[in-house]
C-alpha positions as protocol buffer text, in pm:
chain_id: "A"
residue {
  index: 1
  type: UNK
  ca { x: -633 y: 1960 z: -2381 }
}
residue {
  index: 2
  type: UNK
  ca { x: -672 y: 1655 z: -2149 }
}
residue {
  index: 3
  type: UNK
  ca { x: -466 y: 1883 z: -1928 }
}
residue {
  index: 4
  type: UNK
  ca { x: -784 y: 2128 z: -1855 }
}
residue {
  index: 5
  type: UNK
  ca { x: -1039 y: 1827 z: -1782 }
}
residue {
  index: 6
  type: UNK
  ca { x: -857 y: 1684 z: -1549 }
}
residue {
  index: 7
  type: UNK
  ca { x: -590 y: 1897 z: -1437 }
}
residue {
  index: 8
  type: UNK
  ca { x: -770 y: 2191 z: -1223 }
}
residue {
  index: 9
  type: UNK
  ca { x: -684 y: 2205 z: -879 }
}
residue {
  index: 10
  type: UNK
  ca { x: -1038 y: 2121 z: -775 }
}
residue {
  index: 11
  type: UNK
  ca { x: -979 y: 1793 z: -930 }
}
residue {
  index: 12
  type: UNK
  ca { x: -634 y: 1763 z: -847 }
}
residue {
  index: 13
  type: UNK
  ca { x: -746 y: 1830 z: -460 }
}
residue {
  index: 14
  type: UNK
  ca { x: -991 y: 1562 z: -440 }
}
residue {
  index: 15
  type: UNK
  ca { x: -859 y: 1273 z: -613 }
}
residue {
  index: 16
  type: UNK
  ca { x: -507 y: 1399 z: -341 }
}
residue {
  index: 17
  type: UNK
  ca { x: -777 y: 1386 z: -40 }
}
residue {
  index: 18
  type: UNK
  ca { x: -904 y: 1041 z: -168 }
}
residue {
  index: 19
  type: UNK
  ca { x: -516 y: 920 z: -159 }
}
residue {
  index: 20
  type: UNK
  ca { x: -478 y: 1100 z: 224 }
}
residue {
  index: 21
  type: UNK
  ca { x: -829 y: 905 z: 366 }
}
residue {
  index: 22
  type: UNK
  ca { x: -680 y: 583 z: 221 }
}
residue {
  index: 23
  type: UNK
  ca { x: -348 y: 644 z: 359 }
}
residue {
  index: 24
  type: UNK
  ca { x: -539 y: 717 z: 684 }
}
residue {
  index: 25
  type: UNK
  ca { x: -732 y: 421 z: 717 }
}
residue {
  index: 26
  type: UNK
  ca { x: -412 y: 242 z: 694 }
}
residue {
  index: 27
  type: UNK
  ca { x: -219 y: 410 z: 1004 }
}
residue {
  index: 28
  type: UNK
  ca { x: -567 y: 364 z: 1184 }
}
residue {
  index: 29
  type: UNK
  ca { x: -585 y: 6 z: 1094 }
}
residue {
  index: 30
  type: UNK
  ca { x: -192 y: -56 z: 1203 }
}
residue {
  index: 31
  type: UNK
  ca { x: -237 y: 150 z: 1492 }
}
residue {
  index: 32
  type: UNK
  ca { x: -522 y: -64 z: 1622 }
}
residue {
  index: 33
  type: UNK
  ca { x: -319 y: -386 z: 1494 }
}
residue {
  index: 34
  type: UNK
  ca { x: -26 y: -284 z: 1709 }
}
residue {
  index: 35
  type: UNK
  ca { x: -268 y: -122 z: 2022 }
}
residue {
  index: 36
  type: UNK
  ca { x: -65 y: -371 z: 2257 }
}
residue {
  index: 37
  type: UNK
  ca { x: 281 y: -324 z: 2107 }
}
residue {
  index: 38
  type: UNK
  ca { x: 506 y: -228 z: 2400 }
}
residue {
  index: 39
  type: UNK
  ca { x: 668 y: 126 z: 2271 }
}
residue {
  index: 40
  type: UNK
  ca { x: 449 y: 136 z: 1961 }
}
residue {
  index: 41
  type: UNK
  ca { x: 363 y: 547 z: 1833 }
}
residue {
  index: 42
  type: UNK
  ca { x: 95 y: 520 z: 1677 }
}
residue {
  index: 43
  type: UNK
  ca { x: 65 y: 735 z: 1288 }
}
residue {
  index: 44
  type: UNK
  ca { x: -138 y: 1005 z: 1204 }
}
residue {
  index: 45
  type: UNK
  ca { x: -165 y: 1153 z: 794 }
}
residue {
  index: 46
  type: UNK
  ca { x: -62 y: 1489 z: 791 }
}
residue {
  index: 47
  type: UNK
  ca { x: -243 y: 1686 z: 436 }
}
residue {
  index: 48
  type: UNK
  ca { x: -530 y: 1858 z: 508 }
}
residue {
  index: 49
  type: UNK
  ca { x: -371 y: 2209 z: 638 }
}
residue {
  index: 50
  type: UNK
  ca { x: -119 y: 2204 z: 350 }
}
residue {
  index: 51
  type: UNK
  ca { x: -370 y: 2114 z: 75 }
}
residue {
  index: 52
  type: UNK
  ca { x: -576 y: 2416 z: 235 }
}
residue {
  index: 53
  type: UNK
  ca { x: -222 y: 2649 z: 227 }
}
residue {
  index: 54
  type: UNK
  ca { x: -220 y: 2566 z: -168 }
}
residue {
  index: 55
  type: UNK
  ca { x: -563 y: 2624 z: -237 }
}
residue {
  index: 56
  type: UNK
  ca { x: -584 y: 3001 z: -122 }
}
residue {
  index: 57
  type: UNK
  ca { x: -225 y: 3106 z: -277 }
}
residue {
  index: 58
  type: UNK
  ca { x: -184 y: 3447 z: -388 }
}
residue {
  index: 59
  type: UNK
  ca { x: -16 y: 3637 z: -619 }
}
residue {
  index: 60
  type: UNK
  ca { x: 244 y: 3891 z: -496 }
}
residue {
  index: 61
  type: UNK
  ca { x: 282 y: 4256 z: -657 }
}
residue {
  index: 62
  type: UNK
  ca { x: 474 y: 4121 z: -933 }
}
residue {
  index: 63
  type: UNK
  ca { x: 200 y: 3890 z: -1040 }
}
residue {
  index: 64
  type: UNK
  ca { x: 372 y: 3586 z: -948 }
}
residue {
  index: 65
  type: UNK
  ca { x: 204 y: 3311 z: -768 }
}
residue {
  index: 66
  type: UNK
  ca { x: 337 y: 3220 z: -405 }
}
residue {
  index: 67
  type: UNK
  ca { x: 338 y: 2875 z: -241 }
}
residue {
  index: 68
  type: UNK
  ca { x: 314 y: 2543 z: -285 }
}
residue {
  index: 69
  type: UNK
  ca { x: 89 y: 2422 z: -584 }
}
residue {
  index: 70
  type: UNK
  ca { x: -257 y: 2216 z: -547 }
}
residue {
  index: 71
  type: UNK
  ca { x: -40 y: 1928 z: -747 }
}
residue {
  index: 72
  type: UNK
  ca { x: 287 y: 1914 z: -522 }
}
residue {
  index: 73
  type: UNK
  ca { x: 72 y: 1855 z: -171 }
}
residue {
  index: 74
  type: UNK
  ca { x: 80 y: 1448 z: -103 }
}
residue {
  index: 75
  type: UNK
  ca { x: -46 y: 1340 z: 228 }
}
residue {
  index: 76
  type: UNK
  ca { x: 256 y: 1212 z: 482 }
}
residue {
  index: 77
  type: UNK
  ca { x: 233 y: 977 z: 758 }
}
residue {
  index: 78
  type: UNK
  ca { x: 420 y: 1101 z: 986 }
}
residue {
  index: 79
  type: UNK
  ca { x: 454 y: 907 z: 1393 }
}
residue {
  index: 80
  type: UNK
  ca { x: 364 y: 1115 z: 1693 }
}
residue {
  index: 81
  type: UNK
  ca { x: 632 y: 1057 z: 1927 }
}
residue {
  index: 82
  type: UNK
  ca { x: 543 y: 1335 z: 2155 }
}
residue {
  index: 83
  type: UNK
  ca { x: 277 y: 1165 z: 2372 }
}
residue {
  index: 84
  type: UNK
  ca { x: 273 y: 845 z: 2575 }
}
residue {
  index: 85
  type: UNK
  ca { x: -41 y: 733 z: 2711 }
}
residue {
  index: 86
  type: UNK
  ca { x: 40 y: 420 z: 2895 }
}
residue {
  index: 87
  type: UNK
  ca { x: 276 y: 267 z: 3150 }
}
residue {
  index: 88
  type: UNK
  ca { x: 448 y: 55 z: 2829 }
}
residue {
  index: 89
  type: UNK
  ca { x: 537 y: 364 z: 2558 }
}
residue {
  index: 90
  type: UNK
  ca { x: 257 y: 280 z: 2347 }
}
residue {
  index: 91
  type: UNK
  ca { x: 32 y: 619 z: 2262 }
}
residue {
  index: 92
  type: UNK
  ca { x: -265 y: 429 z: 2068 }
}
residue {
  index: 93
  type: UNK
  ca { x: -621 y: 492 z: 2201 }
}
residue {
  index: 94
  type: UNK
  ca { x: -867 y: 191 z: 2066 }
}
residue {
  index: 95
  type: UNK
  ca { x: -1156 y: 422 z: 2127 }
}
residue {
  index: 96
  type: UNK
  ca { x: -1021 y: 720 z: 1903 }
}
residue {
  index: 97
  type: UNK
  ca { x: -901 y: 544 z: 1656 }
}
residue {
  index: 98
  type: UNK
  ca { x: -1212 y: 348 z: 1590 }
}
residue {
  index: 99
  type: UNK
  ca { x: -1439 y: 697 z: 1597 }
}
residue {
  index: 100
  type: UNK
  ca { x: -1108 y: 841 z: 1358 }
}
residue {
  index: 101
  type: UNK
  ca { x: -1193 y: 544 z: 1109 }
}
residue {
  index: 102
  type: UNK
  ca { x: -1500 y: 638 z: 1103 }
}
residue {
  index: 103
  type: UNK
  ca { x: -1504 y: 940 z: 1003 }
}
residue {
  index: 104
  type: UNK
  ca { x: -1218 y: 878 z: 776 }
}
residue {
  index: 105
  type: UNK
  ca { x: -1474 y: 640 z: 642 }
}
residue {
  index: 106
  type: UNK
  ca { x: -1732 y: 885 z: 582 }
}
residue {
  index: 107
  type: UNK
  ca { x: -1518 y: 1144 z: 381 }
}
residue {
  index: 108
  type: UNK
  ca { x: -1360 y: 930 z: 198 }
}
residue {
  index: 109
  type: UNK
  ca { x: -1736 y: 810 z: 72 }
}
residue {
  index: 110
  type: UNK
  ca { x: -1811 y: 1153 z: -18 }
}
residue {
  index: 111
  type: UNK
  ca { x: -1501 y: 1285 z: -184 }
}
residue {
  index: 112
  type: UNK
  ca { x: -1517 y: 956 z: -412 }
}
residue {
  index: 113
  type: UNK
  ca { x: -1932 y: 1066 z: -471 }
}
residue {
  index: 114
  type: UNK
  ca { x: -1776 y: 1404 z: -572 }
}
residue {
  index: 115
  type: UNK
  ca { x: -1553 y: 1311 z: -792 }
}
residue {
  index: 116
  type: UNK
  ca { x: -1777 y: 994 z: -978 }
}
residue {
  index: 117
  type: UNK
  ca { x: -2021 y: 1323 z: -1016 }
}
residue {
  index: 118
  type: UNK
  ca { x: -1763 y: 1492 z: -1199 }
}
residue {
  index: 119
  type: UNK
  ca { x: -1694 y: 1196 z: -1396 }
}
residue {
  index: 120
  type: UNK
  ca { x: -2111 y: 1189 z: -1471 }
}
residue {
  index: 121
  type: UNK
  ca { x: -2099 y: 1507 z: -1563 }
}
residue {
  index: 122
  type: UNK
  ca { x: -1821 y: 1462 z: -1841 }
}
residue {
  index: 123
  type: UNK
  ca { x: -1971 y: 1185 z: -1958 }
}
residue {
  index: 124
  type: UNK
  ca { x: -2295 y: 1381 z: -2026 }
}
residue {
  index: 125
  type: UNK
  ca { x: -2128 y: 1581 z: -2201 }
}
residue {
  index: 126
  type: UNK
  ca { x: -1960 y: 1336 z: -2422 }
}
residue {
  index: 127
  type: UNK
  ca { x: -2276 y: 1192 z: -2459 }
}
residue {
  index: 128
  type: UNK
  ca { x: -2423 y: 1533 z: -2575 }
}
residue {
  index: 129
  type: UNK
  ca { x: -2733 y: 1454 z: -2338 }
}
């Protein structure tokens, strides 16, 4: 029973996306802690595109459902090694990052709103109000 109130995927996918914007704000803040780190990569959380993958699975002819499930997508950190934007090695742009935890800041904010309105809402009905 507690299963169905909070085990939907709609639930599942927020309180997942509130995990990947903390995680996020974390590689931002140690890639701006270690912006003058000879060799340093800077992180980047990787969730979105999978989360988004789970969300629209399908079944296939046989009715069986393909893909990864809503509740096996975690956010990663994974390092980007590929680019190197300085002399020294170190790929960490101040002004990016700052404008990244921003935004990061501002999602997070409303995902949480989202899913204290969901909480409301259950509570109402508790309540029977």
């Amino acid at each position: 029973m507690i299963e169905k109130l909070f085990g939907g995927d709609n639930f599942i996918a927020q309180t997942r996306a509130l995990d990947a914007a903390a995680m996020r704000h974390q590689a931002s803040a140690n890639n701006l802690a270690n912006a003058n780190t000879a060799n340093y990569k800077r992180q980047e959380v990787i969730f979105e595109g999978r989360l988004s993958s789970a969300l629209s699975r399908s079944k296939n002819a046989n009715g069986i459902t393909t893909g990864e499930s809503v509740a096996s997508v975690r956010p990663q950190v994974v390092t980007m090694n590929t680019t190197s934007t300085r002399m020294d090695g170190n790929n960490v742009d101040m002004e990016a990052e700052n404008v990244n935890m921003a935004v990061n800041t501002l999602k997070y904010e409303a995902i949480s709103q989202s899913v204290g309105g969901y909480f409301a809402a259950l509570k109402s009905v508790i309540n029977g109000r």
